[in-house]
Biopython code that builds the backbone (N, CA, C, O; Angstrom):
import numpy as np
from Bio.PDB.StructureBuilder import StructureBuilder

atoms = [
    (1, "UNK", "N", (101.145, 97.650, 101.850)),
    (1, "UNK", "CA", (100.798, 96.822, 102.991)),
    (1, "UNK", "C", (99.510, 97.358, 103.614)),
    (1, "UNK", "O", (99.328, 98.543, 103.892)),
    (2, "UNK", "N", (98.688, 96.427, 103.795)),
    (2, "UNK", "CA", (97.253, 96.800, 104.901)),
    (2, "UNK", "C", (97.797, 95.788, 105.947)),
    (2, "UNK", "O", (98.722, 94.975, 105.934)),
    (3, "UNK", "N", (96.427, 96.324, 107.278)),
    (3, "UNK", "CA", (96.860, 96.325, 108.508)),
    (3, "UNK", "C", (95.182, 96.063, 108.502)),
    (3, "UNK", "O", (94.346, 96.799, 107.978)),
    (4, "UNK", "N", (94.889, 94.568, 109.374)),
    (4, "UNK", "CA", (93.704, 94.394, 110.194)),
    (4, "UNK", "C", (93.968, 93.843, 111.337)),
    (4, "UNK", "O", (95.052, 93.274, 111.473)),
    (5, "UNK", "N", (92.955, 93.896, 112.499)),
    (5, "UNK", "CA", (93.074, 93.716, 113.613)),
    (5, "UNK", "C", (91.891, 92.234, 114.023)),
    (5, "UNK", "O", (90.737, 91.925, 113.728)),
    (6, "UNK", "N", (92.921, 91.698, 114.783)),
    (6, "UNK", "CA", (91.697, 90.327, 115.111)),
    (6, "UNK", "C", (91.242, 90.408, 115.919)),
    (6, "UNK", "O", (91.502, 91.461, 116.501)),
    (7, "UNK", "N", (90.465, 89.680, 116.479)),
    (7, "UNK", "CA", (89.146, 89.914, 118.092)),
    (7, "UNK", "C", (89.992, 90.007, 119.087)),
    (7, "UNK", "O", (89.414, 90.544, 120.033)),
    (8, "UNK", "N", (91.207, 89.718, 119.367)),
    (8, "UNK", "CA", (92.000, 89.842, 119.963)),
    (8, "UNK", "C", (92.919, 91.172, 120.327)),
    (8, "UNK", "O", (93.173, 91.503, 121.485)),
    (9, "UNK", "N", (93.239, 91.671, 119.495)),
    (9, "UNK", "CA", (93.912, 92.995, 119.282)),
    (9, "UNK", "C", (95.003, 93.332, 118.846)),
    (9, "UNK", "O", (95.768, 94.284, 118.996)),
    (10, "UNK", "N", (94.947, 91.739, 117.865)),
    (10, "UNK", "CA", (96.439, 91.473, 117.434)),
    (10, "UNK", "C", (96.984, 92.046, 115.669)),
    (10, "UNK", "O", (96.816, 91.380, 114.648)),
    (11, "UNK", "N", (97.416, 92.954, 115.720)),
    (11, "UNK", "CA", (97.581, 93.572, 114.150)),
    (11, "UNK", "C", (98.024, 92.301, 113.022)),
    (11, "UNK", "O", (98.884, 91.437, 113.194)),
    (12, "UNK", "N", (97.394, 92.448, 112.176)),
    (12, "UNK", "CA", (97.849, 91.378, 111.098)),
    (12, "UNK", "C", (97.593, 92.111, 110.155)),
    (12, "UNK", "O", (96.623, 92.801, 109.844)),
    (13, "UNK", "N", (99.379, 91.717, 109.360)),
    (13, "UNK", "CA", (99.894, 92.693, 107.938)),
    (13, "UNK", "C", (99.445, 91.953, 107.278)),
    (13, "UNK", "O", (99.249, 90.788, 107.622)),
    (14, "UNK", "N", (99.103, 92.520, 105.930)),
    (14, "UNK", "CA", (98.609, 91.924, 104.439)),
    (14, "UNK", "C", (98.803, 92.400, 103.420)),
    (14, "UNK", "O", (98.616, 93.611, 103.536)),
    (15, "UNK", "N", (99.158, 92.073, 102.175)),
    (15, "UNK", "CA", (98.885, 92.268, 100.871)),
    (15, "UNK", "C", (97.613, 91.967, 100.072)),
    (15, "UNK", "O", (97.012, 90.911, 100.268)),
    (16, "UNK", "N", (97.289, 92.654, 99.390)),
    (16, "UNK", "CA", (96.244, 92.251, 98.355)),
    (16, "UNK", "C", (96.735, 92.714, 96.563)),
    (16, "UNK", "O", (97.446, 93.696, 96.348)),
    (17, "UNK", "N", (96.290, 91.960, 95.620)),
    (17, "UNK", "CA", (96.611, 92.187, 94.345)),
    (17, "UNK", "C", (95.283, 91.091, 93.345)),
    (17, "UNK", "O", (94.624, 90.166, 93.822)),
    (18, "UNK", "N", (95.251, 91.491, 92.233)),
    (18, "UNK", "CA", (94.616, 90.979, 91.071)),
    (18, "UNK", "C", (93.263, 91.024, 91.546)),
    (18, "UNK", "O", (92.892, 91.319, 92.682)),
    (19, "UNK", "N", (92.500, 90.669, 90.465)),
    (19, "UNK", "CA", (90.864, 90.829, 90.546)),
    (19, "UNK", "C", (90.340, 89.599, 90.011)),
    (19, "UNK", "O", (90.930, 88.793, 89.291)),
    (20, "UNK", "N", (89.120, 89.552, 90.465)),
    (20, "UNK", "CA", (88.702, 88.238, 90.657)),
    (20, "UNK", "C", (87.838, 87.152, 91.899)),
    (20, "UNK", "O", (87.036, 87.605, 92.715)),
    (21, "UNK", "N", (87.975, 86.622, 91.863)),
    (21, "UNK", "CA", (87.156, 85.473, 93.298)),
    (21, "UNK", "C", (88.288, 85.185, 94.584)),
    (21, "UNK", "O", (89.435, 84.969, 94.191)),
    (22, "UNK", "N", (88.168, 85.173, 95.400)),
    (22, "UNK", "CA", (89.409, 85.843, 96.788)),
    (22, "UNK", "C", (90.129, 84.623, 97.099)),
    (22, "UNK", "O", (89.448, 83.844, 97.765)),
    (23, "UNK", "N", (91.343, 84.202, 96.812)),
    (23, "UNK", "CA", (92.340, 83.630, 97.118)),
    (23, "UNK", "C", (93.578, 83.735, 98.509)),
    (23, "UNK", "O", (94.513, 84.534, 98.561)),
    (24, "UNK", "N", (93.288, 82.860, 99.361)),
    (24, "UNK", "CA", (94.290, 83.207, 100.428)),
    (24, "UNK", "C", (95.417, 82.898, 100.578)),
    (24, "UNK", "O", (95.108, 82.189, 101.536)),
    (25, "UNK", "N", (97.010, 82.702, 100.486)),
    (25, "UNK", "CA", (97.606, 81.766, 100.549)),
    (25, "UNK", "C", (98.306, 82.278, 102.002)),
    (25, "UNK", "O", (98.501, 83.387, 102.500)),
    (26, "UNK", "N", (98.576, 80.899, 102.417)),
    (26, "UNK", "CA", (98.816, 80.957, 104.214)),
    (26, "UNK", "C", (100.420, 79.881, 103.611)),
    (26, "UNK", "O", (100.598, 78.809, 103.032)),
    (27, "UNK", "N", (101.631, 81.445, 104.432)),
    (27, "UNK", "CA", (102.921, 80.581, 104.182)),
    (27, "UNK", "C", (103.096, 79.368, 105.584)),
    (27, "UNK", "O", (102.205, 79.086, 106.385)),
    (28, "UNK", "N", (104.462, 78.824, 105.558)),
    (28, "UNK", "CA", (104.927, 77.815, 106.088)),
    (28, "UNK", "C", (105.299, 78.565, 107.383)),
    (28, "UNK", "O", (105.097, 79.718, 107.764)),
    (29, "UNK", "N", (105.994, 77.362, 107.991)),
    (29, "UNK", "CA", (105.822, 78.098, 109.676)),
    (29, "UNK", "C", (107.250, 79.191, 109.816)),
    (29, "UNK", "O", (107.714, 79.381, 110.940)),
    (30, "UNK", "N", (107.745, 79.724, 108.860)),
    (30, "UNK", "CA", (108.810, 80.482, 109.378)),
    (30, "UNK", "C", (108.799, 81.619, 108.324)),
    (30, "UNK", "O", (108.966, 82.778, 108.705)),
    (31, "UNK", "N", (108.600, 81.319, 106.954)),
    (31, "UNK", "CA", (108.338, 82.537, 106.365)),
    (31, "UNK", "C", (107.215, 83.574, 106.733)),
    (31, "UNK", "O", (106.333, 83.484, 107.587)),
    (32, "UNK", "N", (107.524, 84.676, 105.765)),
    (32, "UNK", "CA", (106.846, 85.550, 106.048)),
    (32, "UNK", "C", (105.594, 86.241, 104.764)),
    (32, "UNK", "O", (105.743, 85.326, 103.955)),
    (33, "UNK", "N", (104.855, 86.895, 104.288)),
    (33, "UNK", "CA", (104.036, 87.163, 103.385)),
    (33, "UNK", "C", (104.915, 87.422, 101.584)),
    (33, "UNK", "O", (104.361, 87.273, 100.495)),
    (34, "UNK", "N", (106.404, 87.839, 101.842)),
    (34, "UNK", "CA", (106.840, 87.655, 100.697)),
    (34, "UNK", "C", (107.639, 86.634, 100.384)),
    (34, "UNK", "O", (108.491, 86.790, 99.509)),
    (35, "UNK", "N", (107.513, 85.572, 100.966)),
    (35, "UNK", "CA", (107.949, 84.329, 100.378)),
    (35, "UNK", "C", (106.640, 83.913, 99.089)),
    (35, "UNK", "O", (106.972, 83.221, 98.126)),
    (36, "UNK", "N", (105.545, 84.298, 99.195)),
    (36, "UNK", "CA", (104.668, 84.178, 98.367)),
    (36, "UNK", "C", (104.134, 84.804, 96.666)),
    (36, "UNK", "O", (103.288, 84.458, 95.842)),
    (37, "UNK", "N", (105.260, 85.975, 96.773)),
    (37, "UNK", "CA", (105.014, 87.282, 95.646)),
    (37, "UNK", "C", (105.188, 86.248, 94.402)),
    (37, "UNK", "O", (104.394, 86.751, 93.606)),
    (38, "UNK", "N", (105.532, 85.538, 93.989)),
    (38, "UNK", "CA", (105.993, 85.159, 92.737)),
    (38, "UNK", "C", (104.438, 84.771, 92.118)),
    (38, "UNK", "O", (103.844, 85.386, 91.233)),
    (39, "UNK", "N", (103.789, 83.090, 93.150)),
    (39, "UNK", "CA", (102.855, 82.833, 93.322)),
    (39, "UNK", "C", (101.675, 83.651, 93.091)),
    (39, "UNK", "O", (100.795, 83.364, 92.278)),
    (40, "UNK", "N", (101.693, 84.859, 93.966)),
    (40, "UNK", "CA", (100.558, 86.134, 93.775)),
    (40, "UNK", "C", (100.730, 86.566, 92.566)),
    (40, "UNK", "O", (99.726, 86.568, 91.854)),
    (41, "UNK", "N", (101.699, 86.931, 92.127)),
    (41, "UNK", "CA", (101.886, 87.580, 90.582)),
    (41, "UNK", "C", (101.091, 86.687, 89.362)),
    (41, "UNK", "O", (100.444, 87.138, 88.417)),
    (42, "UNK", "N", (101.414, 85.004, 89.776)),
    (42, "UNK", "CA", (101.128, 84.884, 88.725)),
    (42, "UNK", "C", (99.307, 84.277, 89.042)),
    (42, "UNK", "O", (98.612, 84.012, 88.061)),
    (43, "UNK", "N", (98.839, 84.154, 90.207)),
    (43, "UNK", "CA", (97.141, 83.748, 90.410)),
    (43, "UNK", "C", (96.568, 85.333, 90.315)),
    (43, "UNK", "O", (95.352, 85.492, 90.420)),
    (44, "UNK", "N", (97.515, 86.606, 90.099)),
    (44, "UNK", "CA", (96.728, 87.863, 90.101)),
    (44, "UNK", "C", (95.607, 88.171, 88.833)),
    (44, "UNK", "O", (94.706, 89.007, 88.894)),
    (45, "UNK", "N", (95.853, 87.432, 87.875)),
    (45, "UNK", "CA", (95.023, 87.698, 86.741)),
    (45, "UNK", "C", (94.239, 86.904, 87.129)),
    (45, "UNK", "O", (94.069, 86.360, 86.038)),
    (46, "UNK", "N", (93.474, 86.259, 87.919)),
    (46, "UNK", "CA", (92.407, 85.264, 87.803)),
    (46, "UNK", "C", (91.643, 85.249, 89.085)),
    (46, "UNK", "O", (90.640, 84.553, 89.243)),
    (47, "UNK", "N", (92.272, 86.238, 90.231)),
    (47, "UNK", "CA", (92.220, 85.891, 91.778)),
    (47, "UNK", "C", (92.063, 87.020, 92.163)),
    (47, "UNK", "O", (92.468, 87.872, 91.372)),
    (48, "UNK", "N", (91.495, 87.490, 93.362)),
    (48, "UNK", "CA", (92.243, 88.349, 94.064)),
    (48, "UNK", "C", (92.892, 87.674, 95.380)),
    (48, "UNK", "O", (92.223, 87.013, 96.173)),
    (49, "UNK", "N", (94.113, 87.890, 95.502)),
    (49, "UNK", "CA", (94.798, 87.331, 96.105)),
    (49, "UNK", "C", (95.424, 87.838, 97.260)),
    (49, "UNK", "O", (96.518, 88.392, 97.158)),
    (50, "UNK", "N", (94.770, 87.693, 98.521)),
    (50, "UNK", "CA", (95.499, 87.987, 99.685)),
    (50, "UNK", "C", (96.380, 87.054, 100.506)),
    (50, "UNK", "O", (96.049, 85.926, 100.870)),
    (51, "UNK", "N", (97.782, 87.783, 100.804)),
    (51, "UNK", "CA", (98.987, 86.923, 101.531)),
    (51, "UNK", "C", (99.096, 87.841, 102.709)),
    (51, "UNK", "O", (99.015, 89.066, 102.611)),
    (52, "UNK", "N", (99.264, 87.253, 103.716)),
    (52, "UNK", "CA", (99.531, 87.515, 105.237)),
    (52, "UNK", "C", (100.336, 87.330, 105.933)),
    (52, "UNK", "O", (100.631, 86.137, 105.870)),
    (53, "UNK", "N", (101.271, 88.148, 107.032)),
    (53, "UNK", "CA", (101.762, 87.576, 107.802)),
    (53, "UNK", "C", (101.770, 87.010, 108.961)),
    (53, "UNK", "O", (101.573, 87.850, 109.839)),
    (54, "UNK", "N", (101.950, 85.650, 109.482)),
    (54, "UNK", "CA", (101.408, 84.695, 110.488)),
    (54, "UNK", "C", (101.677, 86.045, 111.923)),
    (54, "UNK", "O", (102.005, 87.220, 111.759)),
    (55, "UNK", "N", (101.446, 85.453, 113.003)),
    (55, "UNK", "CA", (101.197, 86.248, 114.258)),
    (55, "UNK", "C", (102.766, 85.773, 114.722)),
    (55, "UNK", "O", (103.299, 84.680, 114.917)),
    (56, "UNK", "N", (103.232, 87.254, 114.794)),
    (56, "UNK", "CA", (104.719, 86.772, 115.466)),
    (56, "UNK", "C", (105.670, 87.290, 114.671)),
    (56, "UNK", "O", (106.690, 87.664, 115.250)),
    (57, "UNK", "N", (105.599, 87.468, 113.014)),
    (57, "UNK", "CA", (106.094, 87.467, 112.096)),
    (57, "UNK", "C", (106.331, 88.536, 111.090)),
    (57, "UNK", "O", (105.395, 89.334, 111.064)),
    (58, "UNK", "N", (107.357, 88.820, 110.194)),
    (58, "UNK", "CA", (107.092, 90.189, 109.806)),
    (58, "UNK", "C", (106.648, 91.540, 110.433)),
    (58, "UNK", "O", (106.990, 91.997, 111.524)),
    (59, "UNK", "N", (105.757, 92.115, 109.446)),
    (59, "UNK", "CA", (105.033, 93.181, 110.018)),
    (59, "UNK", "C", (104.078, 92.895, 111.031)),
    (59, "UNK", "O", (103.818, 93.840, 111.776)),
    (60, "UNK", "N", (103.545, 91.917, 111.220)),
    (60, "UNK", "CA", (102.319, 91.503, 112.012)),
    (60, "UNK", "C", (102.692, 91.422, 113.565)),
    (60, "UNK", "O", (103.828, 91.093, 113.906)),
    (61, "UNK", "N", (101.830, 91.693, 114.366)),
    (61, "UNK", "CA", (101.910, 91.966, 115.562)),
    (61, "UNK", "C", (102.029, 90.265, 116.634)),
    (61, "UNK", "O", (102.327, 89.202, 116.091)),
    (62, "UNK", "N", (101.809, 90.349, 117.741)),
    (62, "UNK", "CA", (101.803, 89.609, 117.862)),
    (62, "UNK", "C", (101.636, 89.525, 119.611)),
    (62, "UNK", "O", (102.286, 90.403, 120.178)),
    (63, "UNK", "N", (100.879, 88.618, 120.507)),
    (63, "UNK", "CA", (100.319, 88.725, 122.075)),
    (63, "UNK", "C", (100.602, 87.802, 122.546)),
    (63, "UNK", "O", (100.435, 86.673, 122.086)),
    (64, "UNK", "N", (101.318, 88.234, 124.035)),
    (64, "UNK", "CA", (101.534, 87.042, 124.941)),
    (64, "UNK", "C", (100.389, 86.407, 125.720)),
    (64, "UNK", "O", (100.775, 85.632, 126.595)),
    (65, "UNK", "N", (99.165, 86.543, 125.617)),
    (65, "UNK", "CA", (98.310, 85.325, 125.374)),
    (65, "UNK", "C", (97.415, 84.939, 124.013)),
    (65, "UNK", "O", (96.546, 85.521, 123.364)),
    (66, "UNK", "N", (98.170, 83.493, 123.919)),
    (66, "UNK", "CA", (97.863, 83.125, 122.419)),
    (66, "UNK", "C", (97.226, 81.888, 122.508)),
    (66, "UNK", "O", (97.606, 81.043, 123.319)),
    (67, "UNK", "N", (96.279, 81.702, 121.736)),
    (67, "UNK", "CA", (94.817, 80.874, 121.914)),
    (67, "UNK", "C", (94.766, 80.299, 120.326)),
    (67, "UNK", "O", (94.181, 81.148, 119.654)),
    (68, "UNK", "N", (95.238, 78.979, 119.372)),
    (68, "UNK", "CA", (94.537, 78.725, 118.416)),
    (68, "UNK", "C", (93.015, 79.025, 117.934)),
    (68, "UNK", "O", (92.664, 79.217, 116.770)),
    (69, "UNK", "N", (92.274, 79.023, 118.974)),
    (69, "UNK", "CA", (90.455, 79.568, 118.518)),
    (69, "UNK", "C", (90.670, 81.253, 118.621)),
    (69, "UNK", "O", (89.676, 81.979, 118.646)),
    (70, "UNK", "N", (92.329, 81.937, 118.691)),
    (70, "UNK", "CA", (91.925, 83.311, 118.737)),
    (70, "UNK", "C", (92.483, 83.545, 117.359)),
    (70, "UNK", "O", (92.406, 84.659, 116.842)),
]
sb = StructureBuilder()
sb.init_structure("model")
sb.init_model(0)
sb.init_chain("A")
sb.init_seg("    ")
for serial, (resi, resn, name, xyz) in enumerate(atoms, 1):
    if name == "N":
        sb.init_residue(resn, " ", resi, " ")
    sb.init_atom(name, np.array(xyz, "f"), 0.0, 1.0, " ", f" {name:<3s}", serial, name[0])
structure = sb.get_structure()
């Protein structure tokens, strides 16, 4: 797991895997970054592929003021 921070100060967990041209996949509104592993496994030979977890969710942090443009 990596850990970046948004302009905000809000921690957001991630995975990264495979090599290649950068692939994001953004899950549905309730899962979390490993609802996606199967998917990553198989775009890893062709991609590099980063999955995230939304704000609120999983590992990822999350702020009681929350702004879509943040």
């Amino acid at each position: 797991m990596n850990r970046t921070q948004s302009s905000d100060g809000t921690v957001i967990a991630f995975d990264h895997s495979g090599t290649g041209p950068p692939v994001i996949l953004v899950v549905g509104a309730f899962p979390d970054r490993s609802s996606t592993k199967t998917l990553a496994s198989r775009l890893g030979s062709h991609f590099t592929v980063f999955e995230y977890d939304r704000r609120g969710r999983s590992d990822s942090g999350d702020t009681t003021v929350y702004s879509v443009a943040a």
